[in-house]
N, CA, C and O atoms as a CHARMM CRD file, in Angstrom:
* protein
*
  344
    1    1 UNK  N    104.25900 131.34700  84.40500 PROA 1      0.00000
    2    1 UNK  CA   105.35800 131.43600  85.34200 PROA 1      0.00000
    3    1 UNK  C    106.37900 132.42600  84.78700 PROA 1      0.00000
    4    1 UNK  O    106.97500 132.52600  83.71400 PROA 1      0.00000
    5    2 UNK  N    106.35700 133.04300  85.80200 PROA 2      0.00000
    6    2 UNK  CA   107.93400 134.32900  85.49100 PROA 2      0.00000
    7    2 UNK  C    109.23400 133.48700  84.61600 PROA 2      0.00000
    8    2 UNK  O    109.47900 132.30200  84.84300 PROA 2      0.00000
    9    3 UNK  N    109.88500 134.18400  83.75300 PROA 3      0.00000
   10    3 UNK  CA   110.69300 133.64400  82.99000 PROA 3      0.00000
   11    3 UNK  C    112.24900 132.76200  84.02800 PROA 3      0.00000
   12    3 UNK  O    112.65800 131.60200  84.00100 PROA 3      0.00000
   13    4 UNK  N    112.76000 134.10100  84.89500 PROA 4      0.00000
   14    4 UNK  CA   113.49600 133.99700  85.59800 PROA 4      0.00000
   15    4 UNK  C    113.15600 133.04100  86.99800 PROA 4      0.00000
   16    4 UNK  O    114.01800 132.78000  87.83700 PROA 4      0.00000
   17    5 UNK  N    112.30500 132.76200  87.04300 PROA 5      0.00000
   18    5 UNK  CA   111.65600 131.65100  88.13200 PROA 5      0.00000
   19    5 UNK  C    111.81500 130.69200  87.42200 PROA 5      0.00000
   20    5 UNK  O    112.67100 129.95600  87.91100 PROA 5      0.00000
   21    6 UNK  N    111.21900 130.13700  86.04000 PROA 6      0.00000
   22    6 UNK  CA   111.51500 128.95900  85.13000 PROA 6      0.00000
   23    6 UNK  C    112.86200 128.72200  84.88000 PROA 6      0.00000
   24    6 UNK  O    113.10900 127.53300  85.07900 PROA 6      0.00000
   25    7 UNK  N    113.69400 129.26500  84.57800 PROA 7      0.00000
   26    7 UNK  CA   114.85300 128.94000  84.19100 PROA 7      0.00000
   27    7 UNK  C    115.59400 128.38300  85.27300 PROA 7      0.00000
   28    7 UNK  O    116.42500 127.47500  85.23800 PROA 7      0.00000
   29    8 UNK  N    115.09900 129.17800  86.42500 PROA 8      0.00000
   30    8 UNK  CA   116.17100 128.55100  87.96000 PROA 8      0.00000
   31    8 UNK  C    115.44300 127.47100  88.01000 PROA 8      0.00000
   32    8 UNK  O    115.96200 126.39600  87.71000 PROA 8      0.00000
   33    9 UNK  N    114.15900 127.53900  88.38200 PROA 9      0.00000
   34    9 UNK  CA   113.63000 126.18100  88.22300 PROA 9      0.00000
   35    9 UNK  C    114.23900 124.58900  87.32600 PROA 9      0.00000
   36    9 UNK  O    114.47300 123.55400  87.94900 PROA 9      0.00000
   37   10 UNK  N    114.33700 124.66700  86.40800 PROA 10     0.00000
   38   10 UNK  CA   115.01900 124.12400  85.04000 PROA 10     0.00000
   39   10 UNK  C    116.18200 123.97700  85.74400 PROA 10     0.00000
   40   10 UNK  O    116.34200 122.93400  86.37800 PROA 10     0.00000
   41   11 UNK  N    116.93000 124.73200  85.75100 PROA 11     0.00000
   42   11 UNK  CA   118.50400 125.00000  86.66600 PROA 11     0.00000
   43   11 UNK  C    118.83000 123.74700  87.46100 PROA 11     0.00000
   44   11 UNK  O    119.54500 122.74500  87.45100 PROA 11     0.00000
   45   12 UNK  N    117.54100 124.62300  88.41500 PROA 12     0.00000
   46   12 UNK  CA   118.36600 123.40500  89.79400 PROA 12     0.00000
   47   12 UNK  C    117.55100 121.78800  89.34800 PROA 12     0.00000
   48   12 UNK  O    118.27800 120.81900  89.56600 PROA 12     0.00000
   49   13 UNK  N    116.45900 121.53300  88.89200 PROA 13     0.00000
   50   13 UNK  CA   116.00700 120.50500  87.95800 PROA 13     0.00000
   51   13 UNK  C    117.59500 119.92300  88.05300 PROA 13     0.00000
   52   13 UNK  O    118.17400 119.25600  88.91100 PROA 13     0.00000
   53   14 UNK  N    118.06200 120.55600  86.62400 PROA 14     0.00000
   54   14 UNK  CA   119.43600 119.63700  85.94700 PROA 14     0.00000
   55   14 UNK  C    120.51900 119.05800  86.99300 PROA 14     0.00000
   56   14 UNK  O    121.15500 118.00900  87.10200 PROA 14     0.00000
   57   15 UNK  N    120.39900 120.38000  87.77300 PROA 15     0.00000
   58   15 UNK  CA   121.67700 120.21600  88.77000 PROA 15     0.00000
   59   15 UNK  C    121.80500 118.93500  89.41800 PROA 15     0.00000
   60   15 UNK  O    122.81600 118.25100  89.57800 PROA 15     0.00000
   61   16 UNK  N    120.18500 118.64900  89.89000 PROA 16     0.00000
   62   16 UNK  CA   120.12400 117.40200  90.74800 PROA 16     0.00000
   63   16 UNK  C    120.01300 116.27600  90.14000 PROA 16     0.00000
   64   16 UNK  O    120.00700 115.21100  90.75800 PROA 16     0.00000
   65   17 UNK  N    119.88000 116.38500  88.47300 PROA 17     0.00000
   66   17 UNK  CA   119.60800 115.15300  87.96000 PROA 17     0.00000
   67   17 UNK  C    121.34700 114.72300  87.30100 PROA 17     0.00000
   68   17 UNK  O    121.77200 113.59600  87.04600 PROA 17     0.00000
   69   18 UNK  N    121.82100 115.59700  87.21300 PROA 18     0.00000
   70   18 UNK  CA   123.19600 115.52700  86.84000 PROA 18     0.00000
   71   18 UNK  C    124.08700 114.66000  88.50500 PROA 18     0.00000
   72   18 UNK  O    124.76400 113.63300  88.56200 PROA 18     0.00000
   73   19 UNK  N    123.81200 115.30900  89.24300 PROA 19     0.00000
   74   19 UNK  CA   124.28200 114.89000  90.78700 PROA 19     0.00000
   75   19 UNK  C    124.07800 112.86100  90.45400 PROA 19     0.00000
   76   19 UNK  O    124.95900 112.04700  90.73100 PROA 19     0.00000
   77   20 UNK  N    122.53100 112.46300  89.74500 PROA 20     0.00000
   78   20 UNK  CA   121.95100 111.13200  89.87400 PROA 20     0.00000
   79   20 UNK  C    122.08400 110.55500  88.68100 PROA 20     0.00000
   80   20 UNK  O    121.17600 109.84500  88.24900 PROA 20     0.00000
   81   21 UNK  N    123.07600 110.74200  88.06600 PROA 21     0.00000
   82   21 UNK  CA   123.19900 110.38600  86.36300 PROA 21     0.00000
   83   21 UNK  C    124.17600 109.22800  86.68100 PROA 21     0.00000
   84   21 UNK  O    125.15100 109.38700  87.41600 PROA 21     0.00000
   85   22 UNK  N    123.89000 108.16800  86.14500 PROA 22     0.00000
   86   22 UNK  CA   124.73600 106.97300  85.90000 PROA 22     0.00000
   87   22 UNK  C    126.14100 107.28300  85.34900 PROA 22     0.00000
   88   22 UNK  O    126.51600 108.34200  84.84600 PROA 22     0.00000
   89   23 UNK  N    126.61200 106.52400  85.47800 PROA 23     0.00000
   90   23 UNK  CA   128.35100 106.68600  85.63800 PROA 23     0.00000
   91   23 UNK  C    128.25500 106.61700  83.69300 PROA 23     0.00000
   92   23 UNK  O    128.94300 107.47000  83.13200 PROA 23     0.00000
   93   24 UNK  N    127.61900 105.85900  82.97000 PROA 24     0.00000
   94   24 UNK  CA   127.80600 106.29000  81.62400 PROA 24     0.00000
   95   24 UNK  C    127.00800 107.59200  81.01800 PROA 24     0.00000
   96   24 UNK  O    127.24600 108.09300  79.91900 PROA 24     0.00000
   97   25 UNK  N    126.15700 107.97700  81.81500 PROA 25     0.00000
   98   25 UNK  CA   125.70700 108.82300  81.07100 PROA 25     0.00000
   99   25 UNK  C    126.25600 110.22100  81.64200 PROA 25     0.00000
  100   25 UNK  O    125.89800 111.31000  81.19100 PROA 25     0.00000
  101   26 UNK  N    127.29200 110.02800  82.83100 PROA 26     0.00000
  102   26 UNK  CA   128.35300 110.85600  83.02200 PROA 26     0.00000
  103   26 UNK  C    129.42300 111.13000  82.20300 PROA 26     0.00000
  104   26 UNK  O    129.77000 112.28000  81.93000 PROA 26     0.00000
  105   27 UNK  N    130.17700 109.74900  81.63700 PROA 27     0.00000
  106   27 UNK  CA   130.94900 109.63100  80.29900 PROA 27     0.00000
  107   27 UNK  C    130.79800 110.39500  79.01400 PROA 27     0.00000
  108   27 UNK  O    131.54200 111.06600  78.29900 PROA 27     0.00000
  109   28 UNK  N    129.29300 109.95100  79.00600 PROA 28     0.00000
  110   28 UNK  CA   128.81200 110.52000  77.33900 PROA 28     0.00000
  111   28 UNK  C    128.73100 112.30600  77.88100 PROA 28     0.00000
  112   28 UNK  O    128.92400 113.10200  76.96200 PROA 28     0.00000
  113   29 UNK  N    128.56600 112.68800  78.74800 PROA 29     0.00000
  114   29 UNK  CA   128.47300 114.13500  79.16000 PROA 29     0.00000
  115   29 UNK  C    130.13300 114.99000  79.13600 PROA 29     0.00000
  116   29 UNK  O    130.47100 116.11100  78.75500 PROA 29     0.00000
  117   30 UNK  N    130.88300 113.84400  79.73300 PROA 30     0.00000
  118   30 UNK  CA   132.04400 114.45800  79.14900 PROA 30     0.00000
  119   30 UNK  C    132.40600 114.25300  78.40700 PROA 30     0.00000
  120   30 UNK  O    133.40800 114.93000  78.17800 PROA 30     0.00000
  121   31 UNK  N    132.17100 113.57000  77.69300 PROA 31     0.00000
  122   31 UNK  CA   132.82200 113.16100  76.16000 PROA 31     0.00000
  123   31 UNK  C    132.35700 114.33400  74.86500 PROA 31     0.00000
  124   31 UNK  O    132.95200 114.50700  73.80100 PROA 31     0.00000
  125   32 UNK  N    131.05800 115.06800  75.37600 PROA 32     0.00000
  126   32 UNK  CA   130.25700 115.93600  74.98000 PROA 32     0.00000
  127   32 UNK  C    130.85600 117.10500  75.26000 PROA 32     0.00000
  128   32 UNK  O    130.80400 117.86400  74.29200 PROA 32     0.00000
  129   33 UNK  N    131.53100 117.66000  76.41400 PROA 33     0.00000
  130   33 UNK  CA   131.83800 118.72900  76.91500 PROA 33     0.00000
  131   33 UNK  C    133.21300 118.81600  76.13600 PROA 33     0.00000
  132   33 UNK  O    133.38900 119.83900  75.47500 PROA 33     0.00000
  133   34 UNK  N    134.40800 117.66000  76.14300 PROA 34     0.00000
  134   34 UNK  CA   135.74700 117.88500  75.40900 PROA 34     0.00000
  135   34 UNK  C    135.19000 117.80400  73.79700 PROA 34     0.00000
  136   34 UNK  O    136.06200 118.38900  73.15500 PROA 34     0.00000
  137   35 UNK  N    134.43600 117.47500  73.12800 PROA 35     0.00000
  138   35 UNK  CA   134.00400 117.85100  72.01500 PROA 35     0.00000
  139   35 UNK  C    133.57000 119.34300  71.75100 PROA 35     0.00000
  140   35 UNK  O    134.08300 120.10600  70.93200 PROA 35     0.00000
  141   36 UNK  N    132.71000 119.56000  72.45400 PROA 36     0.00000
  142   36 UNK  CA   132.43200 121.11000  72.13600 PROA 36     0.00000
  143   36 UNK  C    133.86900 121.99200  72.24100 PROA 36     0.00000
  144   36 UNK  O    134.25600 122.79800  71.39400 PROA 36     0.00000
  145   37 UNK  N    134.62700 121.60300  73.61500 PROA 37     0.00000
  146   37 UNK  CA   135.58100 122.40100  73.89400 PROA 37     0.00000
  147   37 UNK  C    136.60100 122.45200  72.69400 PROA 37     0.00000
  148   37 UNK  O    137.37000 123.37500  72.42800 PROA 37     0.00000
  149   38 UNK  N    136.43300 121.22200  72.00900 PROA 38     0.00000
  150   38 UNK  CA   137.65200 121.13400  70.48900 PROA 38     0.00000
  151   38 UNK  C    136.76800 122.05700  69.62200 PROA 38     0.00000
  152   38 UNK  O    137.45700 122.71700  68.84500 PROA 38     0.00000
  153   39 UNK  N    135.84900 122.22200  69.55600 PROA 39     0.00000
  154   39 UNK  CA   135.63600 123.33400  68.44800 PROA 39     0.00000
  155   39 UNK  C    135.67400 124.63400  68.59800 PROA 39     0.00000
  156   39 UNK  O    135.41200 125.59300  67.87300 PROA 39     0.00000
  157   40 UNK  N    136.18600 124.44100  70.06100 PROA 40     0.00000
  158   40 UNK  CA   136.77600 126.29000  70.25700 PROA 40     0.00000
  159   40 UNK  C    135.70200 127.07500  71.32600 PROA 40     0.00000
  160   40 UNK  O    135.47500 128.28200  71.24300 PROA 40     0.00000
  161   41 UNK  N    135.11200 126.22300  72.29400 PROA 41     0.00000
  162   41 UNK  CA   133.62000 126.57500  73.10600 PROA 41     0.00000
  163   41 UNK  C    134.65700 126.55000  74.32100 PROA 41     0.00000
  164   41 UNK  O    134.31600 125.45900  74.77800 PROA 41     0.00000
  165   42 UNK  N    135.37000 126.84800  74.91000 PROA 42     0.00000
  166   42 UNK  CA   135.98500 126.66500  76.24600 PROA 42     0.00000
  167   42 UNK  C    135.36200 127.08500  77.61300 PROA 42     0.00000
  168   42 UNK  O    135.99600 127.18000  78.66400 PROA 42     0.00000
  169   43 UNK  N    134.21200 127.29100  77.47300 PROA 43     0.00000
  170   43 UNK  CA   133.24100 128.06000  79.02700 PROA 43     0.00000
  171   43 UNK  C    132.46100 126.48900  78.52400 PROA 43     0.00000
  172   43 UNK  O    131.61700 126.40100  79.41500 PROA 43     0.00000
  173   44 UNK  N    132.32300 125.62200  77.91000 PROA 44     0.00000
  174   44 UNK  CA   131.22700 125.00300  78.03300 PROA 44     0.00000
  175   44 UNK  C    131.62500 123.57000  79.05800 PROA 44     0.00000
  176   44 UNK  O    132.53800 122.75400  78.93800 PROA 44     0.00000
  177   45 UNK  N    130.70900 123.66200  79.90500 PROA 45     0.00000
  178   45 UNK  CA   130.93800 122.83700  80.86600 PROA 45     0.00000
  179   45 UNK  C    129.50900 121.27000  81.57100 PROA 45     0.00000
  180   45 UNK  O    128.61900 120.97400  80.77500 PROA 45     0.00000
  181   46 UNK  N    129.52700 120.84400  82.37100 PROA 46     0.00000
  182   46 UNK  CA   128.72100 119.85100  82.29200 PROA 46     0.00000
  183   46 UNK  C    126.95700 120.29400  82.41500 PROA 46     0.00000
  184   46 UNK  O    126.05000 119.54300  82.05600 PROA 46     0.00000
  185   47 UNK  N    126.84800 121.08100  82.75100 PROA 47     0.00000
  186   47 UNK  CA   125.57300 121.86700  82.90800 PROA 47     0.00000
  187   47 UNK  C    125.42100 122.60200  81.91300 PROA 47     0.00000
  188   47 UNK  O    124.46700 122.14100  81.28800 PROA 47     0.00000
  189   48 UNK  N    126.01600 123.92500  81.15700 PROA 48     0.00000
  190   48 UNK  CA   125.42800 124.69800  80.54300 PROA 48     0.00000
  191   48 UNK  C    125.15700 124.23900  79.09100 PROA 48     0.00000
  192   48 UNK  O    124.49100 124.86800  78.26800 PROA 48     0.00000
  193   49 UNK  N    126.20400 122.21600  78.75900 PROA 49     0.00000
  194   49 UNK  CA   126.20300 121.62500  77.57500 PROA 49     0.00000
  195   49 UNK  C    124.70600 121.24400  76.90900 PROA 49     0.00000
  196   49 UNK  O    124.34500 120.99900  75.75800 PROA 49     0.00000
  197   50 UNK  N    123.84400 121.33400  78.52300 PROA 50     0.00000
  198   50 UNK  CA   122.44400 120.55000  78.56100 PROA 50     0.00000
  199   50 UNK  C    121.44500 122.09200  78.55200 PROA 50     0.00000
  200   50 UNK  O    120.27400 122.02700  78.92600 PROA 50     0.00000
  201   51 UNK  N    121.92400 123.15600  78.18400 PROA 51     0.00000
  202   51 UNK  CA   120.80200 124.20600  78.44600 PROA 51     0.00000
  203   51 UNK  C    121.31900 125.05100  77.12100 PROA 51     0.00000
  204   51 UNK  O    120.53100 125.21700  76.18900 PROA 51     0.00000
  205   52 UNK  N    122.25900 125.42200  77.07900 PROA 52     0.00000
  206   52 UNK  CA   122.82000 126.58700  76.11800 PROA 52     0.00000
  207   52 UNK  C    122.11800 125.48500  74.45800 PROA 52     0.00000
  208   52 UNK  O    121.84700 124.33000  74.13300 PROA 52     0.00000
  209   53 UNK  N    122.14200 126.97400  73.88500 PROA 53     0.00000
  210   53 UNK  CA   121.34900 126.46300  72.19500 PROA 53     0.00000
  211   53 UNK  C    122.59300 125.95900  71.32600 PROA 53     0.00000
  212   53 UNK  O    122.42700 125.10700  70.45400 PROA 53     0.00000
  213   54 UNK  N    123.56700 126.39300  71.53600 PROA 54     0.00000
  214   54 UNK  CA   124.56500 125.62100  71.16900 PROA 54     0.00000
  215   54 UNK  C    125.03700 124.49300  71.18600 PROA 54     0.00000
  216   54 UNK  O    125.12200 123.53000  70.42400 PROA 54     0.00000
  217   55 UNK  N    125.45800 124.88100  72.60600 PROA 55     0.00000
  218   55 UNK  CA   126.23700 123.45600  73.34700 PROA 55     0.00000
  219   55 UNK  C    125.38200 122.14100  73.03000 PROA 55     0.00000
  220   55 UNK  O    125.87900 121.15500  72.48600 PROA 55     0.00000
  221   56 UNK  N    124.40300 122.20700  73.32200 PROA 56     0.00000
  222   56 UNK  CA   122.90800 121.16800  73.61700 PROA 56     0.00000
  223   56 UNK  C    122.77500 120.74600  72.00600 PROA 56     0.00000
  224   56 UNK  O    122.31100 119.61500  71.86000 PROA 56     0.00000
  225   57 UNK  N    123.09400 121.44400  70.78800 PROA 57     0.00000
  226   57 UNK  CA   123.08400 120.93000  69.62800 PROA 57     0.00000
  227   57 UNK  C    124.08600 119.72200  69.24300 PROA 57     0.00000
  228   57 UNK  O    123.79800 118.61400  68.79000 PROA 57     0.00000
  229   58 UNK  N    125.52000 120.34200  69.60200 PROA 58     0.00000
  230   58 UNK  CA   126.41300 119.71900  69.22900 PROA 58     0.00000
  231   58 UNK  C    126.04600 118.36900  70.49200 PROA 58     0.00000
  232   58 UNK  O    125.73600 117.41200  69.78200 PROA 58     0.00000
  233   59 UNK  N    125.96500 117.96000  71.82300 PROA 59     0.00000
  234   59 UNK  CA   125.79700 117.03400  72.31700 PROA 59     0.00000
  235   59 UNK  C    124.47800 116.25800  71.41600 PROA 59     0.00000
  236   59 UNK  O    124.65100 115.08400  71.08800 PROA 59     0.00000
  237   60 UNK  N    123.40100 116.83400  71.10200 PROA 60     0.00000
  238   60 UNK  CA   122.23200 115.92400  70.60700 PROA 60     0.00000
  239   60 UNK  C    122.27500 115.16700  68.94200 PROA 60     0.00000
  240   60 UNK  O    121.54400 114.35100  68.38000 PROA 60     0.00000
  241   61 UNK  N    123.58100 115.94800  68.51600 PROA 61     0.00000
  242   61 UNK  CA   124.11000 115.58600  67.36800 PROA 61     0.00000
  243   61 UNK  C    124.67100 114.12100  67.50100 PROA 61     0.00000
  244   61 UNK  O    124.14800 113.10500  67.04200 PROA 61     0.00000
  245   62 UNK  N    126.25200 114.24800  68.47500 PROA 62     0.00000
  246   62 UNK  CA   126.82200 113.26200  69.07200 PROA 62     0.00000
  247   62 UNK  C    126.22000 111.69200  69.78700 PROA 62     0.00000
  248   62 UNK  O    126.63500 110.54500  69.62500 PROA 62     0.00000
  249   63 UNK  N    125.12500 112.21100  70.58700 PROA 63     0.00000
  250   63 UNK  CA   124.05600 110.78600  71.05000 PROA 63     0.00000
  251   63 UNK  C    123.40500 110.18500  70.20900 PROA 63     0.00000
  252   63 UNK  O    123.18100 108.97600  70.14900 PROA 63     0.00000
  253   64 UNK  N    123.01600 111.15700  69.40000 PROA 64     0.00000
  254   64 UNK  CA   122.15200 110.55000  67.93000 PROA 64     0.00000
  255   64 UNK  C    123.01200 109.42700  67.33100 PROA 64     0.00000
  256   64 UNK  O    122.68400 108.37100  66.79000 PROA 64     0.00000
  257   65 UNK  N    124.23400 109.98000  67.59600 PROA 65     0.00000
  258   65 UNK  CA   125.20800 109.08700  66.00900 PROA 65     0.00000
  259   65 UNK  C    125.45100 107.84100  67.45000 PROA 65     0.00000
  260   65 UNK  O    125.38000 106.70300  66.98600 PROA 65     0.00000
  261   66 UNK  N    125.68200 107.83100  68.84900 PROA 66     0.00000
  262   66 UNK  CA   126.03100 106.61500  69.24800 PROA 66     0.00000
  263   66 UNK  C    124.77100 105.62500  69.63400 PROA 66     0.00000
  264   66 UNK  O    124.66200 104.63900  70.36200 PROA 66     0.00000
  265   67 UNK  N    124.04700 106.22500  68.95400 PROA 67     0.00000
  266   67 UNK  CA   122.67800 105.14800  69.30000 PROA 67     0.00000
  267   67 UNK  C    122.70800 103.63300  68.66400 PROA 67     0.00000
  268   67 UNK  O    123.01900 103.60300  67.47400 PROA 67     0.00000
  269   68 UNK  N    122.47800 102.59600  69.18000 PROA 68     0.00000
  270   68 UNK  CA   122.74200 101.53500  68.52400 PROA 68     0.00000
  271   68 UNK  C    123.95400 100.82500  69.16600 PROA 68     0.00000
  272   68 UNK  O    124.42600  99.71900  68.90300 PROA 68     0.00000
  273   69 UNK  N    124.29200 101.63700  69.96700 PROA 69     0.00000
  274   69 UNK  CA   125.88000 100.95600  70.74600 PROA 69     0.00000
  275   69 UNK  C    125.49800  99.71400  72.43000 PROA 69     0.00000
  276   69 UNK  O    126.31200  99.01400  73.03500 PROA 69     0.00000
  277   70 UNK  N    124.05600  99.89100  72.69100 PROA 70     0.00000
  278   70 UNK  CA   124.11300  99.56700  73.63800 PROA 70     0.00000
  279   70 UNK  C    123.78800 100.03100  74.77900 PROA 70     0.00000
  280   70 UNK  O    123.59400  99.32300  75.76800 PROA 70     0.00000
  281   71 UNK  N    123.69200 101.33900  74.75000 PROA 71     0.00000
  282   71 UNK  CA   123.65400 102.70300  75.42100 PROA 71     0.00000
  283   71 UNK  C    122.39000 103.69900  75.34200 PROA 71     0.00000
  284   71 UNK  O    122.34700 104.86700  75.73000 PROA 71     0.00000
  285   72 UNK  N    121.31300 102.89200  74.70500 PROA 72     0.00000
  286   72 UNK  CA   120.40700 103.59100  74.20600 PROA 72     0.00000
  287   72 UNK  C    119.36400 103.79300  75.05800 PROA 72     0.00000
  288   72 UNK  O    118.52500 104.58500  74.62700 PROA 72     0.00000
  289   73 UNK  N    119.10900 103.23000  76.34900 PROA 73     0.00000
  290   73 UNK  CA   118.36800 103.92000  77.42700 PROA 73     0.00000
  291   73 UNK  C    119.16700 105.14400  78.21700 PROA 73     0.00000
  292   73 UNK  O    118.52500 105.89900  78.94600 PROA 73     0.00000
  293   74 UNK  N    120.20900 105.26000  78.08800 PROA 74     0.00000
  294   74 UNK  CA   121.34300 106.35900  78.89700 PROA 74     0.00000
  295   74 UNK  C    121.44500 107.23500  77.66900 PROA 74     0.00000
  296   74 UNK  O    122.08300 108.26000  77.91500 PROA 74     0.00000
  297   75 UNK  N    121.05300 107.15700  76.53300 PROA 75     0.00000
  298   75 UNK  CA   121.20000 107.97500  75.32100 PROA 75     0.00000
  299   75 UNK  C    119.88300 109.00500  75.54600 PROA 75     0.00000
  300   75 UNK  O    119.84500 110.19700  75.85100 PROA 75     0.00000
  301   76 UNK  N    118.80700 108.01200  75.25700 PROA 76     0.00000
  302   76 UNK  CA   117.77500 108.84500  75.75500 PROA 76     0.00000
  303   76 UNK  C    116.95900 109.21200  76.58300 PROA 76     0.00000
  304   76 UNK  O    116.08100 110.07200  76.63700 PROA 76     0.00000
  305   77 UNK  N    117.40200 108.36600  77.29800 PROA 77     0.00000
  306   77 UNK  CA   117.51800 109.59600  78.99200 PROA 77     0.00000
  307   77 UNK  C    117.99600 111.37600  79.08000 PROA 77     0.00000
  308   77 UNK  O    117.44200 112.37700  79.53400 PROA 77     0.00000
  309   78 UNK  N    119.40700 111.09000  78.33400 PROA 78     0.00000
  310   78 UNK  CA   119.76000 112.79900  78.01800 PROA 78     0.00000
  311   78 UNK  C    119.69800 113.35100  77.09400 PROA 78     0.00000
  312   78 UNK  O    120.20000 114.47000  76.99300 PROA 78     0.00000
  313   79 UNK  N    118.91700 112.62000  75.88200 PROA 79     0.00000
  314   79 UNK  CA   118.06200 113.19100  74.67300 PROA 79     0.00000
  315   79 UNK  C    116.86600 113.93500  75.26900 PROA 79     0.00000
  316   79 UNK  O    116.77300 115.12700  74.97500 PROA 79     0.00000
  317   80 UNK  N    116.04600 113.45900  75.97400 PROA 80     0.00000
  318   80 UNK  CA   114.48500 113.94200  77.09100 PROA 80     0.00000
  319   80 UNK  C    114.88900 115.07200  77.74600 PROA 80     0.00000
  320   80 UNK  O    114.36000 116.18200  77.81500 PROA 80     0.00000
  321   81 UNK  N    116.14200 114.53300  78.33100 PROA 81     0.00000
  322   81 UNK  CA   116.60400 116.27700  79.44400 PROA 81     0.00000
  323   81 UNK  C    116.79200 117.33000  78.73800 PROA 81     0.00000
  324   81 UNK  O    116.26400 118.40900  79.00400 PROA 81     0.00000
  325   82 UNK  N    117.70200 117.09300  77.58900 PROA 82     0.00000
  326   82 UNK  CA   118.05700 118.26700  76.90900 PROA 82     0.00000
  327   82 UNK  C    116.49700 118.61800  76.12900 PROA 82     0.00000
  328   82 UNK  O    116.02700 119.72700  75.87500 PROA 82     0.00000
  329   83 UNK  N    116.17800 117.88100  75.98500 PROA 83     0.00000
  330   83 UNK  CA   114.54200 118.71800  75.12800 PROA 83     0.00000
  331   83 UNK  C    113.72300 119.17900  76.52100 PROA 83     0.00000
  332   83 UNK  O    113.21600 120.29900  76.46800 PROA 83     0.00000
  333   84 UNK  N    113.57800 118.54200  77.55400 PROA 84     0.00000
  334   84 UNK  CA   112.83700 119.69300  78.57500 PROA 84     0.00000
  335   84 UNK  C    113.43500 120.75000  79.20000 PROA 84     0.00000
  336   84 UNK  O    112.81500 121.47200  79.98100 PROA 84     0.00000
  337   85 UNK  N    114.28400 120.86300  78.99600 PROA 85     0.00000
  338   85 UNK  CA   115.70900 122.29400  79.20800 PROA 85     0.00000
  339   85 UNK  C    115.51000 123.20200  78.15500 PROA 85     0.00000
  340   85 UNK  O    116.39900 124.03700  77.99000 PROA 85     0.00000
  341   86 UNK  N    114.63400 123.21800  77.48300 PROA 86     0.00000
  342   86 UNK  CA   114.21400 124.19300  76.13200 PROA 86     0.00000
  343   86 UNK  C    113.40100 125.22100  76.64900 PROA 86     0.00000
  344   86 UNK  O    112.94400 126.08300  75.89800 PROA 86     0.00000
């Protein structure tokens, strides 16, 4: 598959799964986005946190460490997304 066909593909993928994301695993997405943004990332926003090689580090860093809270089917739920967004 063409590169630029995959990626939109992938794209609108996220878009719609982001649209169907549980109200916590909306939380942990922003909680992800004002984190990156404190280290000085200010374009990073709720979508590109789950695709960019950056952004997607520092969030998979962050879920890792809240695992164990309770949250761990909504953890890796967007542990899976962000690895098929690769």
């Amino acid at each position: 598959m063409h590169g630029a066909l995959r990626f939109f593909l992938a794209y609108t993928y996220l878009c719609v799964y982001i649209h169907r994301m549980n109200s916590i695993q909306k939380k942990l997405i922003a909680d992800g986005v004002d984190n990156v943004k404190g280290f000085g990332y200010p374009s990073c926003d709720k979508t590109n946190i789950l695709t960019d090689i950056i952004y997607s580090k520092f969030l998979l860093y962050m879920l890792k460490k809240k695992r164990g809270r309770g949250f761990d089917k909504d953890i890796d739920g967007l542990i899976d997304l962000i690895n098929a967004a690769k």
